[in-house]
C-alpha positions in Angstrom: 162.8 35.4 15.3 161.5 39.0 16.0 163.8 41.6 17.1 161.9 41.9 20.8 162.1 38.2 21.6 166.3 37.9 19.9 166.3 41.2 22.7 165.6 39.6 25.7 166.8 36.3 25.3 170.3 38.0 24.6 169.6 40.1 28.0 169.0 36.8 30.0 172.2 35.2 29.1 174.0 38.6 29.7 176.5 38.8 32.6 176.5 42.5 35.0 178.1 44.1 32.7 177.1 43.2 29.6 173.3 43.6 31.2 174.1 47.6 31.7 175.8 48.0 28.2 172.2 46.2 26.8 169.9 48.3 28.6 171.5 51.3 27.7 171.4 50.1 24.2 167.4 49.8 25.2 167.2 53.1 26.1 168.2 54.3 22.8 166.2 51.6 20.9 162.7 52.2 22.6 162.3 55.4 20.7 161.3 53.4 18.0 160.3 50.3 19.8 159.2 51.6 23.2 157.1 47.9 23.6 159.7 46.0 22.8 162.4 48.4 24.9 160.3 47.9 28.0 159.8 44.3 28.1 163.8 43.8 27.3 164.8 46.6 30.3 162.2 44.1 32.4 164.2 40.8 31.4 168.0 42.4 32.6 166.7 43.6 36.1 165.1 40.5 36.3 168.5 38.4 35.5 171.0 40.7 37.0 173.0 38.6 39.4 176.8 39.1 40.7 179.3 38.2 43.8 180.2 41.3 45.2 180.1 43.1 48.4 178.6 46.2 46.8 175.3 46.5 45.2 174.4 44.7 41.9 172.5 47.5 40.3 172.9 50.8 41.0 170.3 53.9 40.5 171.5 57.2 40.7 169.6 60.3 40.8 171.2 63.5 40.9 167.8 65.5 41.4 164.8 65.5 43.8 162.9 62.6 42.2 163.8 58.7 43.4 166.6 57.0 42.7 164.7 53.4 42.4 161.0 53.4 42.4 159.0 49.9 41.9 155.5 50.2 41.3 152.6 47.5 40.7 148.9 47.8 40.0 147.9 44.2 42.2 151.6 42.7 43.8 154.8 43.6 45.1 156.1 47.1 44.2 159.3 45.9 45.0 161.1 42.6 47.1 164.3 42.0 48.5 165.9 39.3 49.7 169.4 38.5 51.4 170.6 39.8 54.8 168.7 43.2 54.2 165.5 42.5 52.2 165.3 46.2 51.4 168.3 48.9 53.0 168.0 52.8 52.1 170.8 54.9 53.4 170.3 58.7 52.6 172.3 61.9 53.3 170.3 64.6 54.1 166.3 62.9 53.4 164.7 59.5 53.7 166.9 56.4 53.5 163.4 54.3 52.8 159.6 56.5 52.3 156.5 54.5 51.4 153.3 56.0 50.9 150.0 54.7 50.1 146.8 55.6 48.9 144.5 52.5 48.7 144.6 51.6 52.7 147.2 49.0 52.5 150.8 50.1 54.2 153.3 52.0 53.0 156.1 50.2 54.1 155.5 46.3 54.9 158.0 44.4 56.5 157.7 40.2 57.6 160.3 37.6 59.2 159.3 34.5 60.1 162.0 34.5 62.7 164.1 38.3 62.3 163.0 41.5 62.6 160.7 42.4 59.9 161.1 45.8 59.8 164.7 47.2 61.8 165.7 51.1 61.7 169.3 52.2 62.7 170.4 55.7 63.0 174.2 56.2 63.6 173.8 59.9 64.5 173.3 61.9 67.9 169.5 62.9 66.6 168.4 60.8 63.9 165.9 58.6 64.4 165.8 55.1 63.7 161.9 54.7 62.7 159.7 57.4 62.2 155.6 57.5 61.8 153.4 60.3 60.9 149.6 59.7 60.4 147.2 62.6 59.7 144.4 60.9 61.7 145.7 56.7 62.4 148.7 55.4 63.4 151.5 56.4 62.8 153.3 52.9 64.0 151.6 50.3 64.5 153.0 46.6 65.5 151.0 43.6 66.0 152.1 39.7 67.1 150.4 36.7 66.7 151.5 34.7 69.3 151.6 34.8 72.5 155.2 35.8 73.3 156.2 38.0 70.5 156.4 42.0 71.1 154.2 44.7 68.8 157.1 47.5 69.2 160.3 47.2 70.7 162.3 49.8 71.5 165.5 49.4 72.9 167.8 52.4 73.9 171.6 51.5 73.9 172.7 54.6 75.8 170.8 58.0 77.0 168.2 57.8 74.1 164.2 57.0 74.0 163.0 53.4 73.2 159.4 54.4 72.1 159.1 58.2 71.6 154.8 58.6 70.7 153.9 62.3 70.2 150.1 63.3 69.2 148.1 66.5 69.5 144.7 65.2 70.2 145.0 61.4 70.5 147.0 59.7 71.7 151.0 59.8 71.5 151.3 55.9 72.5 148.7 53.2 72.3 149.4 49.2 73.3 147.0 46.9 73.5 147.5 43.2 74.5 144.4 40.2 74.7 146.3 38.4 76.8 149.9 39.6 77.4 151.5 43.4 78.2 149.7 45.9 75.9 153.5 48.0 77.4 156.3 46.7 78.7 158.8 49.2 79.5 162.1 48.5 81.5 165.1 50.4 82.2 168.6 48.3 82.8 170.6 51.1 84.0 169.9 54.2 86.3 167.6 55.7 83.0 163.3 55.4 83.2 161.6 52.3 82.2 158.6 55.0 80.8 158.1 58.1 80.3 154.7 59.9 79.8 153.9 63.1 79.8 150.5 65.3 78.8 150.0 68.7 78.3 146.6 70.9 77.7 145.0 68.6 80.6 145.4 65.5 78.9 146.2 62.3 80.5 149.5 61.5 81.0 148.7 57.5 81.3 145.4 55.8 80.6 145.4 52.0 81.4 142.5 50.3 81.3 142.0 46.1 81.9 139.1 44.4 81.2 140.0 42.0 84.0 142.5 42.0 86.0 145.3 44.4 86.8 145.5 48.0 84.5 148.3 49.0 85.8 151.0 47.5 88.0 154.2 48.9 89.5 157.7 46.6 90.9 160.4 48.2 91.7 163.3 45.4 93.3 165.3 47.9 95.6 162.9 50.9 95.4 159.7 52.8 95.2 156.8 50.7 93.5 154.8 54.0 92.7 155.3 57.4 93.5 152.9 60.3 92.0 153.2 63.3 92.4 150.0 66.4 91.8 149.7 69.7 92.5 146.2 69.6 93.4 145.7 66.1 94.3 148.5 63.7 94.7 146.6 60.2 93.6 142.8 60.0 93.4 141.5 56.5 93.5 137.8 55.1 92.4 135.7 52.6 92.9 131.9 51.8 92.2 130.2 52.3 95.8 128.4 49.3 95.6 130.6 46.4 96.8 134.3 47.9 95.3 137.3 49.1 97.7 138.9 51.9 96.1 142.2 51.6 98.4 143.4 47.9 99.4 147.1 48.0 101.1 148.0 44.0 101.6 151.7 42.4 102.4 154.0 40.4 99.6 151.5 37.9 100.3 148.1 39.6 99.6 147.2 39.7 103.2 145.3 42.6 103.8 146.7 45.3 105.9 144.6 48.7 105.1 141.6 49.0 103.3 138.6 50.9 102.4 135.5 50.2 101.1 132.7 52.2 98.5 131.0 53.6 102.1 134.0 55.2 103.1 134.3 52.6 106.1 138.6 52.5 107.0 140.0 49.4 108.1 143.0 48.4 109.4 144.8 45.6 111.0 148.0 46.8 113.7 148.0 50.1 116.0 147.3 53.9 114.7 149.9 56.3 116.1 150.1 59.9 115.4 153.2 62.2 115.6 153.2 65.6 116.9 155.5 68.6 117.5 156.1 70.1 121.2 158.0 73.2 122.0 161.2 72.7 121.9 161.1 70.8 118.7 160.7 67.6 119.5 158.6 65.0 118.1 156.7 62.9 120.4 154.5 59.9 119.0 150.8 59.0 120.3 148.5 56.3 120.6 144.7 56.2 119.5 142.3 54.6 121.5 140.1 51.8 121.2 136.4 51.4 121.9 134.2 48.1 121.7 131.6 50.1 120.0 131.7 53.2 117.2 130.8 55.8 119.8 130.5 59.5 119.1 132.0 61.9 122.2 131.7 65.7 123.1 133.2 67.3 126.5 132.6 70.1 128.0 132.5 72.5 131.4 129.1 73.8 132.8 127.9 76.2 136.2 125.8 74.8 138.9 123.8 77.8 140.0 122.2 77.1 143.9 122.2 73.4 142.9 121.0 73.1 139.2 122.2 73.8 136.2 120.8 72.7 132.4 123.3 71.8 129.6 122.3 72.0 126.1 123.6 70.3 123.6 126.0 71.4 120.8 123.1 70.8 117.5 125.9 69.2 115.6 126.8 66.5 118.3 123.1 65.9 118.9 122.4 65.2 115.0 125.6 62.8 115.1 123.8 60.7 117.8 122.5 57.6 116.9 119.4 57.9 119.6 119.4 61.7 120.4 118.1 60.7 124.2 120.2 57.6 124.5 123.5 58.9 125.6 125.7 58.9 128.9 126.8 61.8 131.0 130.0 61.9 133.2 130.5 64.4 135.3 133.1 65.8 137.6 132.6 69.0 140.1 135.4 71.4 140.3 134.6 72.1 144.0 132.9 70.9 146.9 129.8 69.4 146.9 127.2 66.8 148.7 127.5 65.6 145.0 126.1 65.7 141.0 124.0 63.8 139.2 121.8 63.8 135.8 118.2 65.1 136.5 117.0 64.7 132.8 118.3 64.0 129.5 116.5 64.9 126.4 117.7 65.1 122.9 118.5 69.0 123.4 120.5 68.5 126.6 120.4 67.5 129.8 119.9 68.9 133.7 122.3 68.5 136.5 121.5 69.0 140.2 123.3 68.4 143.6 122.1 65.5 145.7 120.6 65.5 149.1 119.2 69.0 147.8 122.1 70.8 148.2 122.6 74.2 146.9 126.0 75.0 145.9 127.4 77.1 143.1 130.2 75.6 141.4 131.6 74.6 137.6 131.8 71.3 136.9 133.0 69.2 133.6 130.9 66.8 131.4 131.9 64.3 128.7 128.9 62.8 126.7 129.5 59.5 124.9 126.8 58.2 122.8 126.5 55.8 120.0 127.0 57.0 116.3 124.1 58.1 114.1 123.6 54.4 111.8 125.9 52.5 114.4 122.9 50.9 117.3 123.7 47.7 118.2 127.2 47.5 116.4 129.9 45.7 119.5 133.0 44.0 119.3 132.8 41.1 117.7 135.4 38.4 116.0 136.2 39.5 112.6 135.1 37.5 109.5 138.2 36.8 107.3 136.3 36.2 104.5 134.4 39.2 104.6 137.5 41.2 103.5 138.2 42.4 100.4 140.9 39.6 98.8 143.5 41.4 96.6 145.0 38.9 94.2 148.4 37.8 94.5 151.5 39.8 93.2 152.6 39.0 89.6 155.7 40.5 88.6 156.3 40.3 84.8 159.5 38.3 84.2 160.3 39.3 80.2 163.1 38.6 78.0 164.6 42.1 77.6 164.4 42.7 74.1 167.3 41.4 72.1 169.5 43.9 70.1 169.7 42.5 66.7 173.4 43.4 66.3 173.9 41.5 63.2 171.9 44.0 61.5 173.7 47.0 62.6 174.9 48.6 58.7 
C-alpha cells in the first residue's frame, strides 16, 4: 500500500492524542511529501473527536496572524456544530472577523429555531455585535415569516439595544412588508428609541405605503411629544382631498380636524385664557354665528346731520359682495335719530332723520359675509363627510426573549 494512503488510514483510527503526535509527524514529513502531508493533516482534523469540556483542537498563535483560518474556493470555509456552532473569545481584538470579497457575507449565521448569529460582551464597553460597511450595511437581518424579528436588540441594564451610526446614510434602516420595519420598547424607566441627527439630517424617516408610518402609545403617559427650535411639529398633506391634522377619541371619532384648504373643524366649545392685572387668569368663550361672517367696528362724526364712512381697503377686499353688508349704528348723544343714507363698496353715508342737524360721534359695527362664503348657513352636519381616521392599533409583541442559555 503507498505510504500516503498507510498515512491517513493510520490517522482515522488515531484517538486525540495520538491524532496530534501524527500530524506533527506530518509536518516534518511533508518536506519531502508535501502531497501526501496535506491530505493526511486533512484526514486527523477531519477524525478528531473527544469528551471533554474544553476544546478538541486547539490553535495557538503567538503573533498577529489567525489562530484557525478555514478557507474554500466553492463551500464552507469553516462549520460548527454543538451548542455554539462557531465561539471566538479574544483579549484585546476580534473574538470572530469575517471578510469577503466576492459579495457573499462575511460572517453567516442560520437556526432553524435559535439564534443564528448571538454576540455577548461581558464588559462595561464592549460590544456584542459590531458592523462596519464602506458603502452597504453594516448589519443587516432579514425574516421569512411573518413573526420572526430582522434585529433584536435587547438591553439588560442602562445599555443600547440597536446602536446605528452613519455619516451620510443612514445610521438604522428597518423595513417590514407586512409587520414592524422597528419595534422598539423600553420595560423600565429607559427609552424605547433613540434617534438623533446632526448636520441637518433627519432624526426619523418613516414612510408607509399604506397605512400608518409612524405610530405612538404610551399606557400611562405622553403618546408624542416633539420638541423644535424653529418649529415644533410640521404636518403635510396633499391639498386636494388630504387632512394634514385629524385629532379623534380612543374610538376614532373625530374631535379636531383640518383639511388641505386650511378649513378648522371642531366638535365642543372654543375657550381662550387670558391674563388680567392682578394676575389672574380668567377664561373666555367664542361666539357662534349661523353664517361665516366677516366684522369691522368702528366710531365716526356726524357733522350738521351727515357724515360719510369709508371703509378700511382690507375689510372691503375680505367681503364677499363689497355693497352687500350691514351697518349698526349707535349715537353717542342726542339725536332725532341715525340711519344709513348709502352704502357702496368704499363706504357708506349716515344722516339724522327728520332732517335733523346735529353734531355728534356715533359708533358703527359692519358685518358682512366672507369673501368665497355667499350663501353658506347653518345647516346639519354630514357625518360622512368627515375625514374617518382608522381605528387605534397598538402593537402587542413578544418582547424579545434573552437567550440565556447562550450566555459563555
Amino acid at each position: 500500500m503507498p505510504f500516503d494512503r498507510t498515512f491517513r488510514a493510520n490517522a482515522k483510527r488515531a484517538s486525540l492524542g495520538l491524532a496530534v503526535l501524527v500530524s506533527a509527524a506530518a509536518a516534518t514529513f511533508g518536506a519531502t511529501h508535501p502531497a501526501a502531508a496535506a491530505g493526511a493533516l486533512q484526514a486527523i482534523q477531519n477524525s478528531i473527536t473527544c469528551s471533554s469540556g474544553s476544546a478538541c483542537y486547539l490553535a495557538t498563535n503567538n503573533s498577529t496572524g489567525p489562530g484557525l483560518a478555514g478557507t474554500s474556493s466553492k463551500g464552507v470555509g469553516m462549520q460548527g456544530k454543538g451548542v455554539y456552532g462557531v465561539k471566538g473569545l479574544a483579549t484585546t481584538n476580534d473574538g470572530v472577523f469575517g471578510s469577503t470579497t466576492s459579495g457573499y457575507a462575511g460572517v453567516a449565521g442560520t437556526s432553524p429555531i435559535g439564534v443564528g448569529v448571538y454576540g455577548y460582551t461581558t464588559g462595561s464597553g464592549g460590544t456584542a455585535v459590531y458592523g462596519l460597511s464602506l458603502d452597504d450595511y453594516g448589519v443587516y437581518g432579514a425574516t421569512k415569516n411573518g413573526n420572526g424579528t430582522g434585529v433584536a436588540g435587547v438591553v439588560l441594564a442602562g445599555g443600547t439595544g440597536v446602536y446605528g451610526y452613519s455619516n451620510t446614510s443612514y445610521g438604522v434602516e428597518a423595513e417590514s412588508t407586512t409587520g414592524y420595519g422597528l419595534y422598539a420598547e423600553a420595560a423600565g424607566t429607559g427609552t424605547a428609541a433613540y434617534l438623533s441627527a446632526d448636520e441637518g439630517g433627519y432624526g426619523l424617516i418613516a414612510y408607509s405605503a399604506g397605512s400608518v408610518a409612524m405610530y405612538g402609545h404610551n399606557s400611562s403617559g405622553n403618546g408624542l411629544d416633539v420638541e423644535g427650535t424653529y418649529i415644533g411639529g410640521v404636518l403635510r398633506a396633499p391639498a386636494s382631498g388630504g387632512y394634514p391634522i385629524v385629532a379623534t377619541d380612543q374610538n376614532a371619532n373625530d374631535l379636531f380636524y383640518v383639511d388641505g384648504a386650511g378649513n378648522v373643524s371642531y366638535h365642543g366649545g372654543l375657550f381662550q385664557f387670558a391674563r388680567v392685572p392682578g394676575g389672574a387668569l380668567v377664561k373666555s368663550y367664542s361666539p357662534k354665528t349661523t353664517a361665516p361672517t366677516v366684522e369691522d367696528t368702528g366710531t365716526a362724526q356726524l357733522v350738521g346731520g351727515a357724515a360719510a364712512v369709508r371703509l378700511d381697503p382690507t375689510f372691503a377686499a375680505s367681503v364677499d359682495t363689497p355693497s352687500s353688508y350691514r351697518v349698526f349704528i349707535t349715537p353717542n348723544g342726542d339725536t332725532r335719530g341715525l340711519f344709513v343714507a348709502t352704502k357702496t363698496p368704499a363706504g357708506f353715508i349716515v344722516r339724522e332723520s327728520q332732517g335733523g342737524r346735529s353734531t355728534v360721534s356715533f359708533d358703527y359695527r359692519i358685518v358682512a359675509t366672507a369673501v368665497g362664503q355667499a350663501g353658506q348657513r347653518m345647516a346639519v352636519a354630514n357625518p360622512a363627510s368627515e375625514p374617518r381616521a382608522t381605528a387605534p392599533k397598538v402593537p402587542h409583541l413578544t418582547r424579545a426573549s434573552i437567550p440565556t442559555a447562550l450566555h459563555p
